[in-house]
C-alpha positions as CSV (number, residue, x, y, z in Angstrom):
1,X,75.2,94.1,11.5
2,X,77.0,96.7,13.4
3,X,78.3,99.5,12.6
4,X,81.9,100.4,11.8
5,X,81.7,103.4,14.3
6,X,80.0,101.2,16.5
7,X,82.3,98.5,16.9
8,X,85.3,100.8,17.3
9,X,83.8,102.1,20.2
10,X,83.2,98.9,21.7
11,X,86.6,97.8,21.1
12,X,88.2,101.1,23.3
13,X,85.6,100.4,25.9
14,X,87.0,97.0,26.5
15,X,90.2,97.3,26.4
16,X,89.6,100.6,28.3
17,X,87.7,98.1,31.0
18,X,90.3,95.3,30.6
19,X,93.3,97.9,31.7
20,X,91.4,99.4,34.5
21,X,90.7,95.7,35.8
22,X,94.1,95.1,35.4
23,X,96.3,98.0,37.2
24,X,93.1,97.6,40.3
25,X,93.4,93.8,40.5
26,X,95.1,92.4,44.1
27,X,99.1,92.2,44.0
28,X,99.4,88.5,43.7
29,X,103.0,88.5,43.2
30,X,103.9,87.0,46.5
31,X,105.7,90.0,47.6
32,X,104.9,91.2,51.2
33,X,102.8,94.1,51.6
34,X,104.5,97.0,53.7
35,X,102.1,98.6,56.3
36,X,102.7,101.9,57.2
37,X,102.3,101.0,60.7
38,X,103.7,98.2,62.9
39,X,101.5,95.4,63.2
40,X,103.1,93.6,66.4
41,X,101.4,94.7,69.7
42,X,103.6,95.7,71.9
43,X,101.6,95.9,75.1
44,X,100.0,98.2,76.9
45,X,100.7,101.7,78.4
46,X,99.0,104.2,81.1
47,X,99.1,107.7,81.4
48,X,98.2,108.8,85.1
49,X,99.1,105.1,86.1
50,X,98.6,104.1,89.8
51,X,99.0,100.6,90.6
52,X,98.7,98.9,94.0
53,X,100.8,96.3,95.6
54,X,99.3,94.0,98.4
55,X,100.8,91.9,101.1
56,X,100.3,88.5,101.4
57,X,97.0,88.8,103.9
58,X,95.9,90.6,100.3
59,X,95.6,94.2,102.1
60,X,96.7,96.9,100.1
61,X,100.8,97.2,101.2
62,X,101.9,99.9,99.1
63,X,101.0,102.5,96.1
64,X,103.2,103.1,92.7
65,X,101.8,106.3,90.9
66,X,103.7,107.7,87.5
67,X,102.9,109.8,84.6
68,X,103.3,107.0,82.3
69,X,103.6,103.3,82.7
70,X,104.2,101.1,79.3
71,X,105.0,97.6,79.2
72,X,108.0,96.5,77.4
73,X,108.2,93.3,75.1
74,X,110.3,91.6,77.8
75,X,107.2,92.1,79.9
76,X,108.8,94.4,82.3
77,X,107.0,97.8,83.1
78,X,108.4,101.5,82.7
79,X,107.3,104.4,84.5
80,X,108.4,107.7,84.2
81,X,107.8,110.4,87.1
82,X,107.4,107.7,89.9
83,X,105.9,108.0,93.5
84,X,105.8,105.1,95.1
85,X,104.1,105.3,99.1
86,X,103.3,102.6,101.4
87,X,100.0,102.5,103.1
88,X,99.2,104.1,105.9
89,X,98.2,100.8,107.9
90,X,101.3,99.2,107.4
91,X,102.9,101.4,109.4
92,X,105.9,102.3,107.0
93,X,106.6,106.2,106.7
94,X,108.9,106.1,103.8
95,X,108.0,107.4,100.1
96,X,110.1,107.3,97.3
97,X,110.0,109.4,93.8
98,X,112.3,109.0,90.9
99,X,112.5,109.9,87.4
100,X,112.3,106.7,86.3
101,X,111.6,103.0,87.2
102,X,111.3,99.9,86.1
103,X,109.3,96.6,87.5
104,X,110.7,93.2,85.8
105,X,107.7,90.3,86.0
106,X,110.4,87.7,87.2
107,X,111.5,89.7,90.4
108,X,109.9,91.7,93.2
109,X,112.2,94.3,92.6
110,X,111.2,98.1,91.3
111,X,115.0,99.8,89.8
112,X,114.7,103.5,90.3
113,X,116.6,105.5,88.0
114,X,117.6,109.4,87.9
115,X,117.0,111.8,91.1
116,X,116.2,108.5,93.6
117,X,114.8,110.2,96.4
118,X,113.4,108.5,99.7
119,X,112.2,110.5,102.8
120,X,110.8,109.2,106.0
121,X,109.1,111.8,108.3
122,X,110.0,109.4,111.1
123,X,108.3,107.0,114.1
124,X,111.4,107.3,116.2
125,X,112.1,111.3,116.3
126,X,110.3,114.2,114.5
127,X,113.3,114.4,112.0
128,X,112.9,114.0,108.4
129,X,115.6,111.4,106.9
130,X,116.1,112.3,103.3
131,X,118.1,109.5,101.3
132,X,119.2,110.8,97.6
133,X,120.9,108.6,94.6
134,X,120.7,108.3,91.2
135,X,120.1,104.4,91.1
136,X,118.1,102.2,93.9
137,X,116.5,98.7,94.0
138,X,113.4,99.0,96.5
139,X,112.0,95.2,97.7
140,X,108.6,97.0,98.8
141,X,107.5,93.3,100.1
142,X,110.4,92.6,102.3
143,X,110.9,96.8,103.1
144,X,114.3,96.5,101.8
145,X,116.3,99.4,99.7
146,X,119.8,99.0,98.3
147,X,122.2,100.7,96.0
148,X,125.6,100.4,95.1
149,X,125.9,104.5,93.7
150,X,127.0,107.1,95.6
151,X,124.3,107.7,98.5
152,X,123.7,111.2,100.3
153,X,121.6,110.5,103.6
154,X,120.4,113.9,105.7
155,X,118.8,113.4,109.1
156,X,117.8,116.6,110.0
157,X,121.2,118.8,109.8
158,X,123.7,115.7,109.7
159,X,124.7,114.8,106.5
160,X,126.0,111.3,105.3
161,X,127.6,110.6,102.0
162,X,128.9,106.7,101.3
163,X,128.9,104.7,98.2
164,X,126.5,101.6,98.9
165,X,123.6,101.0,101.0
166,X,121.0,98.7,102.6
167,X,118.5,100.3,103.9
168,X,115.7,98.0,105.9
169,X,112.4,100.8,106.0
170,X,110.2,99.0,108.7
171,X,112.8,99.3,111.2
172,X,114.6,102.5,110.0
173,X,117.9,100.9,109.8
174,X,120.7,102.3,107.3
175,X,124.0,100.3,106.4
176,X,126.5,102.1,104.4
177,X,128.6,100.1,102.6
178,X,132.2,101.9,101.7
179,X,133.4,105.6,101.6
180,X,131.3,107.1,104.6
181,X,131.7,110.8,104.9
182,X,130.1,113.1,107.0
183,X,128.9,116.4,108.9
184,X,127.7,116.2,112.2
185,X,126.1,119.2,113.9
186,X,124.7,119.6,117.4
């Protein structure tokens, strides 16, 4: 027979056992668990990102390097602090930085956003031909550059301003579209 003392004991320790199983047993209440983090991947990103573009002969064509590169759920790419140079054998002298940029996977276009710079240290003459906006759309297959923003073109001391361009970069050609201004010096 057991004890009195005995059995009240082993009475608390079940109960105490049957509680503790209790509060630790899985939620099965059908309510969603929240996670702390989200669980959808979003793609990937870069820091120090360089990423190379080639012709259709497959030869390297031209260079994109940014601080960061991330890729958006509409599969587009963002980079921030862009440089983007073609290479030296195709002949094109023109870079291009901007604070921003982004590459859609459904077009060969790269939109540059926020101090659009492009600068050519020229085939033709020994003059440097600076071309600054705050929005461009550079075609680096077909060398093409165009923007409908207010454009500010400097070839050596002549300055340029115009809203809209089309600029062709492997024949240094410049179209300005509406609003030309300028300052010509000897």
């Amino acid at each position: 027979m057991i004890d009195p003392r005995h059995a009240t004991l082993l009475v608390v320790l079940t109960a105490g056992a049957l509680g503790s199983w209790y509060l630790a047993r899985p939620d099965k209440s059908g309510a969603p668990e929240t996670l702390p983090y989200e669980s959808l991947h979003r793609g990937y990103y870069l820091k120090s990102a360089r990423i190379l573009g080639t012709g259709e002969s497959g030869k390297l064509l031209y260079e994109i390097e940014a601080d960061r590169a991330e890729q958006r759920t509409d599969k587009s790419i963002e980079f921030t602090d862009v440089h983007i140079r073609y290479s030296p054998e195709s002949e094109i002298p023109w870079t291009v930085h901007a604070d921003a940029a982004t590459l859609r996977e459904d077009s060969p276009r790269i939109s540059l956003r926020g101090h659009v710079r492009a600068i050519s240290t020229g085939r033709i003459s020994e003059e440097e031909t600076e071309i600054r906006t705050q929005y461009l759309e550079l075609d680096p297959d077909r060398f093409v550059a165009e923007t409908d923003e207010r454009v500010q073109i400097r070839v050596g001391a002549r300055s340029l301003t115009a809203t809209g361009m089309l600029a062709s970069l492997n024949d240094d050609r410049i179209e300005l579209k509406s609003n030309v201004r300028g300052k010509i010096a000897p």
